[in-house]
C-alpha angles and dihedrals in degrees: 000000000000093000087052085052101047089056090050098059087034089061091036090061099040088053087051117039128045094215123144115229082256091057102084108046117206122276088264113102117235129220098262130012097203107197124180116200093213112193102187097165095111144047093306102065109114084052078064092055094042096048089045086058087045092061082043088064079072118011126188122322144200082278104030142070110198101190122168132192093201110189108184132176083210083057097034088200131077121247139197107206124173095218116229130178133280146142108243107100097189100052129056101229095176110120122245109256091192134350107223100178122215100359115176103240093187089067118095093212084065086066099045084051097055098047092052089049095040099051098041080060110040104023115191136174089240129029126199120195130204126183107197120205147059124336141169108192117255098325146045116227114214111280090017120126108199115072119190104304155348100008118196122197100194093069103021099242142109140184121282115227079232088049093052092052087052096047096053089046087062091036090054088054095050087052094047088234148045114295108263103213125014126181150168117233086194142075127283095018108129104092136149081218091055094037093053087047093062095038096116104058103020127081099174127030130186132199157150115241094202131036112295123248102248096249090067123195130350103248093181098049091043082045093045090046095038094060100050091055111106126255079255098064121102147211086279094052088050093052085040086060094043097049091042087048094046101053087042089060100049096033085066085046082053084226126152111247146141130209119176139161135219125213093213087201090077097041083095096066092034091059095048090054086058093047091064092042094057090044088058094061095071088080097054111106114218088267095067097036083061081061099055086044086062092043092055094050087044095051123092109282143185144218089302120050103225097048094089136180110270098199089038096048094049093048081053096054092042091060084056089065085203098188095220089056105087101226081196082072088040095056094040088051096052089044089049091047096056091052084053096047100067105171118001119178122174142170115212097003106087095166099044105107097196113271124074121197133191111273118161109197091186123056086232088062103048090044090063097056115017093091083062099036092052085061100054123096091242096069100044087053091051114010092228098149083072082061100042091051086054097050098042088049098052115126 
């Protein structure tokens, strides 16, 4: 009778799911479940496909989960694939764990849905999240048409820097910590305003500082590197691979790029630092605030002029030796920044330190923003938009 059962569930399953016999791993938890949030409904979509083949290269081991939500306009459907190994590099072969259909990809509850699911299926010790698309930092600039991240163009929207805060916090909770690795696979993401969003539920948090190059990052090298690493290693010796690997590949492309990675357990002091600092502005006089102005044009910056580089801009002002400005602060802040900097690789940027931050240099640009900018966690933790209004209104 049991026997009778057991093929008869056995039938039942195998008429209605498409899974693979890797598909579903053992009870027992892994190291590291690895998923990528890959939103593929936009101009980006073939990168999707290429970097799908990349993880492929390697596939999931005897440590490590490699799931994937692939949402692609080729497709026009989205897919969940628990990715294996093979040697065709033109064609995804992982099978399909579970076809979802049009799934909007712009939506945060998406993202809350495929960590539960992802880590109810494939349970690890340690869990790194990577949401894949376009981004632009905390802020959309007029005419532009990416707005912070993961834009869908199938539905129009995308998610919010204060949505995706609010994402990995349910998705901590699902996990039962804090996520051990989250990163963006996306351009303009390395700031000190995203990182303090996610600081609740994040430990360690990847980005680029400037736009990424379209090819994105190199799955097979960060898998290759990854597995070799010892049952000691932990979630900073995973970031310290990616960011060495990223700015190999596209250092051979000769192409311009920046990966860097936050250790969110310093961002405290960091941001206290920041706090005196801003504090101290309220003695410059217009004269040196027309210095700063001119720092902050002078510093390391990205696609968008007011996303400056932190580390850059304060070696800038401390060369001002403004005497209002306490170096004492200046000093604490930089020392504070390279805890928080834990790996920074870049390619073409030879002064940006790993972390960018909001500095309007023009009243028209700190207009725009600063409603939005008072309401985020970074500048009640600082009070920098003080110092951004000041900055932007020197004359």
């Amino acid at each position: 009778m049991r026997l009778i059962l057991t093929a008869l569930v056995a039938l039942i399953f195998n008429l209605t799911s498409n899974t693979s016999a890797h598909a579903i791993p053992s009870a027992q938890p892994k190291e590291w479940t690895f998923l990528i949030y890959l939103n593929g409904n936009n101009n980006l979509d073939s990168y999707g496909k290429m970097n799908i083949n990349q993880m492929e290269k390697i596939g999931s081991t005897a440590k490590i989960n490699v799931v994937v939500q692939w949402a692609s306009l080729e497709n026009k459907k989205t897919q969940r694939l628990y990715i294996t190994k093979d040697a065709d590099t033109n064609k995804v072969t992982s099978k399909i764990v579970e076809d979802m259909g049009q799934v909007d990809m712009g939506d945060y509850h998406s993202v809350i849905d495929f960590v539960k699911w992802g880590s109810q299926n494939y349970p690890a010790q340690h869990y790194f999240v990577d949401i894949w698309d376009h981004g632009s930092g905390w802020h959309l600039k007029p005419g532009e048409t990416m707005k912070d991240i993961s834009w869908d163009d199938v539905s129009g929207n995308h998610i919010t820097t204060e949505q995706l805060a609010t994402a990995l916090t349910e998705s901590s909770k699902i996990i039962g910590h804090k996520i051990d690795i989250y990163g963006s696979d996306a351009c303009l993401m390395a700031m000190v305003e995203i990182a303090q969003q996610v600081n609740d539920s994040v430990s360690v948090f990847l980005g680029s500082e400037e736009t990424e190059p379209a090819d994105g990052w190199p799955y097979d090298a960060l898998l290759a590197g990854w597995n070799k690493l010892s049952a000691t290693s932990t979630s900073k010796d995973v970031a310290n691979i990616l960011t060495k690997e990223y700015a190999n590949y596209y250092k051979a492309k000769s192409s311009n790029a920046t990966l860097s990675a936050f250790d969110l357990s310093f961002l405290a002091p960091l941001n206290a630092s920041i706090k005196k600092f801003s504090t101290s502005f309220n003695g410059l006089n217009n004269g040196d605030l027309k210095k700063v102005n001119q720092a902050a044009k002078d510093s390391t910056h990205f696609a968008d002029d007011d996303y400056v580089d932190f580390g850059d801009f304060i070696d800038h002002v401390q060369s001002l030796k403004i005497k209002k400005l306490n170096q004492s602060i200046i000093t604490e802040i930089n020392n504070n920044t390279k805890n928080f900097v834990i790996s920074n690789n870049t390619v073409g940027f030879p002064k940006a330190q790993g972390v960018s931050i909001w500095i309007p240099t023009d009243s028209s640009t700190y207009s725009e923003y600063a409603d939005r900018y008072s309401r985020m966690g970074f500048d009640h933790e600082t009070q920098w938009g003080d110092v951004a209004k000041k900055i932007a209104n020197a004359k």
